[in-house]
C-alpha positions in Angstrom: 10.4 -0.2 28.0 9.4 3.5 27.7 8.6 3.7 31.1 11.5 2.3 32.6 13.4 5.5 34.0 16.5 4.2 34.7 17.5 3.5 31.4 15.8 6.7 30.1 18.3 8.7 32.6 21.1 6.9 31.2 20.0 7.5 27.4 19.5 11.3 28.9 23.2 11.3 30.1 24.5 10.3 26.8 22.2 12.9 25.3 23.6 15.8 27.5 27.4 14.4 26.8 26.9 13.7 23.1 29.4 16.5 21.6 32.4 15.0 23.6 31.5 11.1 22.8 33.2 10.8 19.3 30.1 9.8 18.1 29.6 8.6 14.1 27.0 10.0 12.0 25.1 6.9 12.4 26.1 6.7 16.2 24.4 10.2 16.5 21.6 9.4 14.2 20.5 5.8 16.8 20.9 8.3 19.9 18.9 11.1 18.8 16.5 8.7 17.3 16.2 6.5 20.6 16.1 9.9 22.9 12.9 11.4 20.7 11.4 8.1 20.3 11.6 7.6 24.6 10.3 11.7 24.8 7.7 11.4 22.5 6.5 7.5 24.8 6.0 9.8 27.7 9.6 9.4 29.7 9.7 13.2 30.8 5.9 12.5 32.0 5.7 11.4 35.9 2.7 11.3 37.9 -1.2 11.5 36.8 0.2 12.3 33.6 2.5 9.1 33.3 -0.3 6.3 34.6 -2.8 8.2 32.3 -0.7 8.0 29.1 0.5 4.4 29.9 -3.6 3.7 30.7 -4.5 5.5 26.7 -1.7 3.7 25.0 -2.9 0.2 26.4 -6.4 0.7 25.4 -5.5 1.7 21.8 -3.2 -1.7 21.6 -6.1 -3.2 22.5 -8.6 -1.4 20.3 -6.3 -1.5 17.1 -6.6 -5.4 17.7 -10.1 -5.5 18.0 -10.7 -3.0 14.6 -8.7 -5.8 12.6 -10.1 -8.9 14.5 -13.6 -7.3 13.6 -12.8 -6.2 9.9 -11.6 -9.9 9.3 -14.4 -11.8 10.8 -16.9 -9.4 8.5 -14.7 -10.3 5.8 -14.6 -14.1 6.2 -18.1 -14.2 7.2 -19.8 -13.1 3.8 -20.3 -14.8 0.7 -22.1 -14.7 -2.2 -23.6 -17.7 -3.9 -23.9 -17.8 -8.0 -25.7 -20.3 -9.5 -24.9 -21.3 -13.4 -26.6 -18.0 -15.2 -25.0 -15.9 -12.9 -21.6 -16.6 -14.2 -23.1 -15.3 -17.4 -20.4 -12.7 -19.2 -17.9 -13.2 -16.5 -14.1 -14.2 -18.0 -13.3 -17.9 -17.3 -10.8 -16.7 -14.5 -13.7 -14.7 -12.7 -15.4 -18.0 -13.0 -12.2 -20.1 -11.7 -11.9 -17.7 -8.7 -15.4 -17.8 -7.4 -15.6 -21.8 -8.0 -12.1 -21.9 -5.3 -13.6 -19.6 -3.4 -16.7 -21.7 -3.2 -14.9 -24.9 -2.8 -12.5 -23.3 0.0 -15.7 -22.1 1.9 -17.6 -25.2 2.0 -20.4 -23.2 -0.2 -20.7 -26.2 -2.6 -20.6 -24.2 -5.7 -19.1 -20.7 -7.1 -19.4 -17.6 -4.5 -18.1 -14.0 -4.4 -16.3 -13.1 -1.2 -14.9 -9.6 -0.4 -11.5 -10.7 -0.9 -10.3 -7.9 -3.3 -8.7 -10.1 -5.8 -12.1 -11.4 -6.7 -14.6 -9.0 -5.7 -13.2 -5.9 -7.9 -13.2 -8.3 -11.0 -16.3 -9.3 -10.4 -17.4 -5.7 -10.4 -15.7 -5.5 -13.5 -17.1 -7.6 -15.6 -20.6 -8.8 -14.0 -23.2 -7.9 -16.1 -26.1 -8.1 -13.4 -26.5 -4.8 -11.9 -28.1 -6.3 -8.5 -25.5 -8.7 -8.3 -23.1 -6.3 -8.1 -24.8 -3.6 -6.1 -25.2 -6.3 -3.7 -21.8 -7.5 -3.8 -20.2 -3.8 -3.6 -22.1 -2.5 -0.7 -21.5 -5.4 1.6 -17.2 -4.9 0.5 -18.4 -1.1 1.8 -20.3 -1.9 4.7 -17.5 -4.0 6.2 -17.2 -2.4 10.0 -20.5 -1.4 10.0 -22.7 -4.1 10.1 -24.1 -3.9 13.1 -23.7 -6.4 16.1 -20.3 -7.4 17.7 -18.1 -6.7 14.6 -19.3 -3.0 13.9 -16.2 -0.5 14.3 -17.8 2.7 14.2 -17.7 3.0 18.0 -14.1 1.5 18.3 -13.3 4.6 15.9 -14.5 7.1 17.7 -13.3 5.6 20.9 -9.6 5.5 19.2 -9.6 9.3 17.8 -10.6 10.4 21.4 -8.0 8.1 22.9 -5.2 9.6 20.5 -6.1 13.7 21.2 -5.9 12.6 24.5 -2.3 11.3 24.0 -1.3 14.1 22.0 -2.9 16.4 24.6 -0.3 14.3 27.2 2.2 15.0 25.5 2.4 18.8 25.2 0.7 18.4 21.0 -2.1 20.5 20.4 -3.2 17.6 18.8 -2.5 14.0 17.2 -1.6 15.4 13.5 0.7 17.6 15.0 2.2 14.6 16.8 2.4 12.2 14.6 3.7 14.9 11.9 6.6 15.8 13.5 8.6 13.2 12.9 7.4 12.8 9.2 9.4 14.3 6.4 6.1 16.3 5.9 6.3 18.1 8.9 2.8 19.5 9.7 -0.6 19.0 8.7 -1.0 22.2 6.7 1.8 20.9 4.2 0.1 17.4 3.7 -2.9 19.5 2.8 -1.4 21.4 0.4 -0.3 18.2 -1.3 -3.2 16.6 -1.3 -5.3 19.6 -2.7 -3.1 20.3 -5.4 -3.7 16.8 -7.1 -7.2 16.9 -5.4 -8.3 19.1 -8.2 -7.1 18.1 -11.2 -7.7 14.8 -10.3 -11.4 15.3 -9.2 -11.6 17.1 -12.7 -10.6 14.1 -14.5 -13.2 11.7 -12.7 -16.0 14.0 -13.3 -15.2 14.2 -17.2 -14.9 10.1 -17.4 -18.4 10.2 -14.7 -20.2 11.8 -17.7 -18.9 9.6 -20.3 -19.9 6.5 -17.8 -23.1 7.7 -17.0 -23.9 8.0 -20.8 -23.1 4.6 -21.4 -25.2 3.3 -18.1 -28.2 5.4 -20.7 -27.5 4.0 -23.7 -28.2 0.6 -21.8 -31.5 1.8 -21.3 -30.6 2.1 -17.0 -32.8 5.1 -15.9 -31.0 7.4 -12.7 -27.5 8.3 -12.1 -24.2 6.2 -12.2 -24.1 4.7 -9.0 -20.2 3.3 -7.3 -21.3 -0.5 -8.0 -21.6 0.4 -12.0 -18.0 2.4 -12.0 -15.7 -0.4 -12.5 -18.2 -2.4 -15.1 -18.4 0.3 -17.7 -15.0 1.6 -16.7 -13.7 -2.0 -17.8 -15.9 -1.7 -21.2 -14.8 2.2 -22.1 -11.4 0.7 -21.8 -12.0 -2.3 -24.0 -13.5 -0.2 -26.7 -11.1 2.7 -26.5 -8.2 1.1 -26.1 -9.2 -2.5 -27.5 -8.3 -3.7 -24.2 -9.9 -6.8 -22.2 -8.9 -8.3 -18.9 -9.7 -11.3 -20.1 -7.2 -11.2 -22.9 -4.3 -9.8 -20.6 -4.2 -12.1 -17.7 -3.4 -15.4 -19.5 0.0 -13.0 -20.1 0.2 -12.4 -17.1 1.3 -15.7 -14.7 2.4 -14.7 -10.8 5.9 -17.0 -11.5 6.9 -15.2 -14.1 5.8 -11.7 -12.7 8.1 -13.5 -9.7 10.7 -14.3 -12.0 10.2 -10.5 -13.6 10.7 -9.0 -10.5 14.2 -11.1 -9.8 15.6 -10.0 -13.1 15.0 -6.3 -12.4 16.7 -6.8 -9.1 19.7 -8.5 -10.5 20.2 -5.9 -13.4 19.7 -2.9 -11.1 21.9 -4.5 -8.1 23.3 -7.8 -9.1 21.4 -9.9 -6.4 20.4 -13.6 -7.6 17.7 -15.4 -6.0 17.7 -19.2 -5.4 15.1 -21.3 -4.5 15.3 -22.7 -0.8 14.3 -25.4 1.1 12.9 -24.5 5.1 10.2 -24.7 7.5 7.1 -22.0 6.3 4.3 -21.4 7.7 1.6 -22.4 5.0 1.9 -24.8 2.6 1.1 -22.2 0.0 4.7 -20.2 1.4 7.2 -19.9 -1.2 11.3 -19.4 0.1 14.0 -18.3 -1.9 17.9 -16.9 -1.0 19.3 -13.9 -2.0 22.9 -13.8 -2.5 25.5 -11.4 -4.5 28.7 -12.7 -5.9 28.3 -16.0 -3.9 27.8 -14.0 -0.4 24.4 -14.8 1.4 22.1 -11.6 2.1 18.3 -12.5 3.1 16.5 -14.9 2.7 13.0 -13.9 1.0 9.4 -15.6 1.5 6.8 -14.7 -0.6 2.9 -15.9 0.5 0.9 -14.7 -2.5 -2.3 -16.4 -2.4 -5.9 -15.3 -0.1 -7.4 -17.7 2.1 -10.4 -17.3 4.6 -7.6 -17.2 8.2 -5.4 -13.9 6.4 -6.5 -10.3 5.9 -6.9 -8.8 2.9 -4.7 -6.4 1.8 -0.6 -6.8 1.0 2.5 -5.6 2.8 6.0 -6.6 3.1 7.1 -7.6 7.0 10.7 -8.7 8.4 10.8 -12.0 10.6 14.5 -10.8 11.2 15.9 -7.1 9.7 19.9 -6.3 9.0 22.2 -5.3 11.9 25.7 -5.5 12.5 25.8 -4.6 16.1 25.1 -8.4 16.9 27.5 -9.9 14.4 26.5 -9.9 10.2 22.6 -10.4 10.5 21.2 -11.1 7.4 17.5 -10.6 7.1 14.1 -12.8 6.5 11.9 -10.8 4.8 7.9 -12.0 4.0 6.2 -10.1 0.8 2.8 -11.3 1.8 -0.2 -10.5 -1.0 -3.8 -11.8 -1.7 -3.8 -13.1 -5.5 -6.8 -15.3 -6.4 -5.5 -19.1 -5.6 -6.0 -21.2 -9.0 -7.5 -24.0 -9.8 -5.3 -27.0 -9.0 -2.9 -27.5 -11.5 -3.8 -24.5 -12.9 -1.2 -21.5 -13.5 -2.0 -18.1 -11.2 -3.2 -15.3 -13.5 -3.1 -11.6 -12.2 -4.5 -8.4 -13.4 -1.7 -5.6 -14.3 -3.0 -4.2 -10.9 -2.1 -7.5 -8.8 1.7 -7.5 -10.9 2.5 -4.1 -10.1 1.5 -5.1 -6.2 3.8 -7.6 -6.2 6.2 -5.3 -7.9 5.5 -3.0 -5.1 5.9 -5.2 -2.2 9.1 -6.4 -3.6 10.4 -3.3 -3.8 9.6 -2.7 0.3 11.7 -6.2 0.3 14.8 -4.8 -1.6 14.8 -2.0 1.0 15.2 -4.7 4.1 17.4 -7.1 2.2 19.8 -4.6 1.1 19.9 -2.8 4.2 24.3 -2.2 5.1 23.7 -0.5 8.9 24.9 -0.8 12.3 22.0 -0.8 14.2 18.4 -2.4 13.9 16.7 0.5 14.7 17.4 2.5 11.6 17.7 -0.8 9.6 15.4 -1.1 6.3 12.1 0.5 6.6 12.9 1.9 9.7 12.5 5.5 7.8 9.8 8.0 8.0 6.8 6.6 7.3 5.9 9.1 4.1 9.6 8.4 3.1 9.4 4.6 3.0 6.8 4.1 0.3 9.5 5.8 -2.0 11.8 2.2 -2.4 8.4 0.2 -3.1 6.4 2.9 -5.6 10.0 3.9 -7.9 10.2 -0.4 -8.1 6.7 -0.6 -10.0 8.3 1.8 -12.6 10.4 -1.3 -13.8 6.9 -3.5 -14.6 6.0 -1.0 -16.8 9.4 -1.3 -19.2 8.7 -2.6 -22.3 11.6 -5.2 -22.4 10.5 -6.5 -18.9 7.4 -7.0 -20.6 8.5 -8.4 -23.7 10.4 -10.9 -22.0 8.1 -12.5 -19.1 4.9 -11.4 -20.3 4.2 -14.9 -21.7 1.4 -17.1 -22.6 0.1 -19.5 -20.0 -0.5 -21.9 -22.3 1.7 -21.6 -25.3 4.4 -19.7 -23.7 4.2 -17.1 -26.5 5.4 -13.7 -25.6 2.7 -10.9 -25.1 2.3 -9.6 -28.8 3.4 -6.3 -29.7 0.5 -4.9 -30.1 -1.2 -6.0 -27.2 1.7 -4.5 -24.8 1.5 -1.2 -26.5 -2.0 -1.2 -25.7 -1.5 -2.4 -22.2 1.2 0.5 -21.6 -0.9 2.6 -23.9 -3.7 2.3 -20.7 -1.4 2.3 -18.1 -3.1 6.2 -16.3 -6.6 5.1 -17.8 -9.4 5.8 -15.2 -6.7 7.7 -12.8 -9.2 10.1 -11.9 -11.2 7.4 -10.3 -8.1 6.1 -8.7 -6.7 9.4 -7.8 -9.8 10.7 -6.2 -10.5 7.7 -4.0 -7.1 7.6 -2.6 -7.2 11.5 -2.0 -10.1 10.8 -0.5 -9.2 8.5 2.3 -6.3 10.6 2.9 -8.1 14.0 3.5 -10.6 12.5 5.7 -7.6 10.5 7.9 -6.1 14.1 8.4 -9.1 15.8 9.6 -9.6 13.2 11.7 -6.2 13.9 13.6 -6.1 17.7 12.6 -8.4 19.0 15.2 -10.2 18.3 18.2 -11.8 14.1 17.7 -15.1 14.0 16.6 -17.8 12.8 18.4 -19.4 11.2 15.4 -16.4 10.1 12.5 -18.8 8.9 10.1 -20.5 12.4 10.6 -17.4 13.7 9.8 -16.2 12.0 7.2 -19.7 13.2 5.5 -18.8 16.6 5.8 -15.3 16.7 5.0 -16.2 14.4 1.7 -19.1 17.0 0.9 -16.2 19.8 1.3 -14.3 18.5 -1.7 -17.0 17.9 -3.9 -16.8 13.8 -3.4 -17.9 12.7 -7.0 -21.2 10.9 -6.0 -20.3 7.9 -7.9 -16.9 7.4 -6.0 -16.9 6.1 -3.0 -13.4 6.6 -0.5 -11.1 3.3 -1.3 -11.2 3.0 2.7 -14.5 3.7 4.5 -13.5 5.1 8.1 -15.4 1.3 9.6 -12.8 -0.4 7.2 -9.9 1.8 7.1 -7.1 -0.6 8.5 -4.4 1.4 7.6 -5.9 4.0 10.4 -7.1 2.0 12.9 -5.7 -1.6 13.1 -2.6 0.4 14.6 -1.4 3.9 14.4 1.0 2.5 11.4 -0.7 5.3 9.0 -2.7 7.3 11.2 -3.0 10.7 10.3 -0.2 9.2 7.4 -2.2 7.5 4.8 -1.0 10.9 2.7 2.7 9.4 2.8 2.3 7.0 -0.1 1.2 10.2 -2.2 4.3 12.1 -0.5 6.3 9.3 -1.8 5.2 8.8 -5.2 5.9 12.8 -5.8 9.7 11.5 -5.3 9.5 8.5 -7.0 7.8 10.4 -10.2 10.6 12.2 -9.8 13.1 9.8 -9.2 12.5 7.4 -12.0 12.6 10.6 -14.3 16.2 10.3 -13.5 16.3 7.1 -15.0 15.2 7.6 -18.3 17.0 11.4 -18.4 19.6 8.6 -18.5 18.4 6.9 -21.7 19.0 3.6 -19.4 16.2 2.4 -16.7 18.8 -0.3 -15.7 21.6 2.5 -15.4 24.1 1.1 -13.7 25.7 4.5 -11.8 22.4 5.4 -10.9 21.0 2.1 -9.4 25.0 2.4 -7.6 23.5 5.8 -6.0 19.9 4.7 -5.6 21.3 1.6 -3.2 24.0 3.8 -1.8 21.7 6.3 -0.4 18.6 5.3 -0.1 18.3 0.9 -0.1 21.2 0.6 2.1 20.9 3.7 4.3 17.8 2.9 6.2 17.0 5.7 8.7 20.6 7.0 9.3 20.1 10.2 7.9 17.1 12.4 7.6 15.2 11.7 4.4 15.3 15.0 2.3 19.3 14.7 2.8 19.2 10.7 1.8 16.9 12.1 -1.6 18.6 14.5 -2.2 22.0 12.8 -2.3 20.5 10.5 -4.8 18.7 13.2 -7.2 20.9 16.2 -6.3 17.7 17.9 -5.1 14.0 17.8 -3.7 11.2 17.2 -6.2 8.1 19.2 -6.8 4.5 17.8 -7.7 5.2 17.9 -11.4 6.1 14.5 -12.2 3.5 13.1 -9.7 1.0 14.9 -12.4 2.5 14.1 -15.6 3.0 10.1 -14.2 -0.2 10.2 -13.1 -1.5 11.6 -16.6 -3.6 14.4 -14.8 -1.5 17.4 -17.0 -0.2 17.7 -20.6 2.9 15.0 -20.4 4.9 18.2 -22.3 
């Protein structure tokens, strides 16, 4: 549709003619929106230029596909088998997971996939050392094991394919491109986020490296902390210093009520109800509620919450149909889609705090679609910057963390007892343990997805994402949480390309944001949840994101309150 110049020269005509059209703010917004988005396709390209664009464009469609078919099959291909003293020390869920796994598989007994709702508690908690080297560097080597599946070469392929495009376009190169249009502008201001928490972060994971690699010692383990021992005496430092097991807070911790936690916040905050519906779905395992408020219908909302060997891994929040008004009153269909461990039949779903505040996250990426109130489809829900519409679904995962929200559906699987006291101040106690780790592998990922973009491609990326890791001072024991063979939020697509930075963008405004909140001595405030839909849920894209922020906060937001959320300074 790009290419098609006849409707390009009548987009142009409006252009030229837009200060005597009358137009509305949001009028103006759809026009200059449509106009960039056709420029920046190639429309004002003819010639060589055009076919050669159109030619790089089609390859990388088909390339993206192939990343994600490959990273899936590598995926669903491996397997782990554990025989009865292999289970030894893991938690009866661990145990529950791997034997569904197994029985989903055909494997005949318990197995560890690389589906990340099993794997990471496995590394947890597994005692064996070679089991869980063996199970963490086949989850890192996905992409790169050779044969028909590796994507090393597709990568390289890709970041030539996209300097080339950039190169089309009149960019010196793709960061620059894809930038433009972000609320970050250019790469040099993404790297001046990311190196200011960088440090204090890396900081942090080198003090809690030491402390790890003294326990690893005292176990009698000769040679350094390794990646595949982070997350098994991470898990034990926790449960001694903050009396804390995984074990103890899952059974607390059931995906319905996390569901039903989720629905209260969302009725307090904005009045919706949800009502379970009856409809076709996709997968037996699919879930369909409606939303309504006051009696008025506004989405409908499907959840698919469980992993199986045909999805990817990973979670995200899609639209089978987004708001408009342009057509008539569309209300949307909006599909939270997540990878929790499937139970045991008849069994209730357990999740880790981690998996809750997913869900918590993904919901709040649903809130932004289903109270969308605009015109036009193209600025409808998400349809924002992309380092502006992580803000809606990080600020939401504030609301898990409230004590009442807690209190009240944090209850027992099996005696329906609420979460004791004690236990949730520990839990929330915890809540920025280990964010050095966390911190640093995120930064990570996101550094090495700029440098990919900011500059000429690399001829070798896994050469390159050596050296920019060794620039930083990578923590040895850390690995990136997305390995450039594996990293689908770069190359299944150009979703996050050169943009994995936006969801730290985003969480410096929604530090910020739900500081507002309790400056209000009320999380469930009800003017500000008013001015949080008014202009930001409802406004989609028709306005440029600093203006929509900063109509809800009354100003921009520095890093401070990234840092003090994230625990990396003095909370003073």
């Amino acid at each position: 549709m790009s290419s098609n110049k006849a409707l390009f020269a009548r987009i142009e005509a409006l252009w030229e003619r837009r200060a005597d059209l009358d137009l509305s703010s949001e009028q103006a917004r759809v026009l200059m929106l449509t106009r960039r988005q056709f420029v920046r396709s190639g429309a004002l390209l003819s010639g060589a230029a055009e076919a050669r664009l159109a030619e790089v464009k089609s390859r990388l469609s088909v390339l993206g596909t192939q990343f994600a078919q490959n990273l899936l099959a590598d995926e669903s291909d491996w397997a782990m088998s554990l025989n009865q003293a292999d289970l030894a020390g893991l938690p009866d869920f661990v145990v529950a997971s791997a034997r569904a796994a197994g029985e989903e598989n055909g494997a005949g007994g318990p197995v560890v996939t690389l589906s990340r709702s099993l794997i990471v508690p496995f590394l947890q908690f597994s005692p064996r050392r070679d089991l869980r080297q063996r199970a963490y560097e086949a989850w890192v080597a996905r992409g790169e094991m050779g044969g028909a599946t590796d994507n090393r070469g597709i990568a390289a392929e890709m970041l030539r394919l996209r300097q080339e495009r950039a190169e089309l376009l009149g960019y010196g190169n793709f960061a620059e491109f894809k930038l433009e249009t972000e609320m970050a502008g250019t790469p040099q201001a993404v790297r001046a986020l990311l190196m200011e928490v960088w440090e204090p972060a890396r900081s942090a994971a080198l003090t809690d490296a030491e402390v790890l690699a003294g326990m690893l010692a005292g176990d009698g383990i000769a040679g350094p902390l390794e990646a595949w021992d982070w997350r098994y005496y991470a898990e034990r430092r926790r449960k001694a210093e903050h009396d804390l097991d995984e074990a103890e807070i899952k059974p607390y911790l059931q995906l319905d009520r996390m569901i039903e936690a989720a629905f209260s916040c969302a009725n307090r905050l904005f009045g919706l109800e949800f009502s379970a519906a009856e409809g076709p779905v996709y997968h037996p395992d699919v879930r369909l509620w409606e939303v309504t408020r006051e009696g008025r219908h506004l989405a409908l909302f499907v959840g698919d919450y469980f992993a199986r060997a045909s999805k990817r891994s990973g979670a995200w929040c899609s639209a089978m149909r987004v708001q408009q008004r342009l057509a008539g009153e569309i209300a949307p269909i909006v599909v939270n889609v997540c990878n929790f461990a499937k139970p045991a039949a008849g069994k209730p779903a357990l999740l880790s705090f981690d998996d809750a505040r997913t869900l918590f996250h993904e919901f709040g990426h649903a809130l932004h679609q289903m109270l969308s109130d605009v015109t036009y489809e193209s600025i409808s829900g998400t349809s924002v910057a992309r380092d502006f519409v992580e803000l809606p679904s990080q600020l939401y995962e504030h609301w898990l963390s409230v004590p009442g929200v807690l209190a009240e559906f944090a209850t027992h699987c099996d005696t329906g007892a609420p979460m004791p006291e004690a236990l949730l101040r520990r839990l929330l106690a915890a809540t920025n343990y280990d964010m050095g780790f966390q911190t640093v592998e995120y930064v990570a990922s996101a550094l090495v997805d700029l440098e990919f973009h900011d500059g000429p491609a690399p001829a070798d990326p896994m050469q390159k994402q050596a050296e920019v890791l060794e620039q930083i001072g990578m923590p040895r024991a850390i690995r990136m949480r997305h390995a450039t063979p594996h990293f689908a939020h770069v190359f299944a697509g150009d979703g996050y390309s050169s943009g994995y930075y936006s969801y730290m963008w985003s969480e410096v405004m929604d530090a910020d944001a739900f500081e507002a909140f309790e400056e209000a001595g009320d999380v469930f405030d009800p003017a500000l949840a008013a001015s949080l839909e008014a202009n930001i849920l409802s406004a989609g894209g028709s306005d440029d994101a600093a203006e929509l922020y900063t109509r809800f906060r009354g100003r921009m937001p520095g890093v401070g309150a990234l840092l003090r959320g994230r625990g990396l300074v003095p909370a003073g």
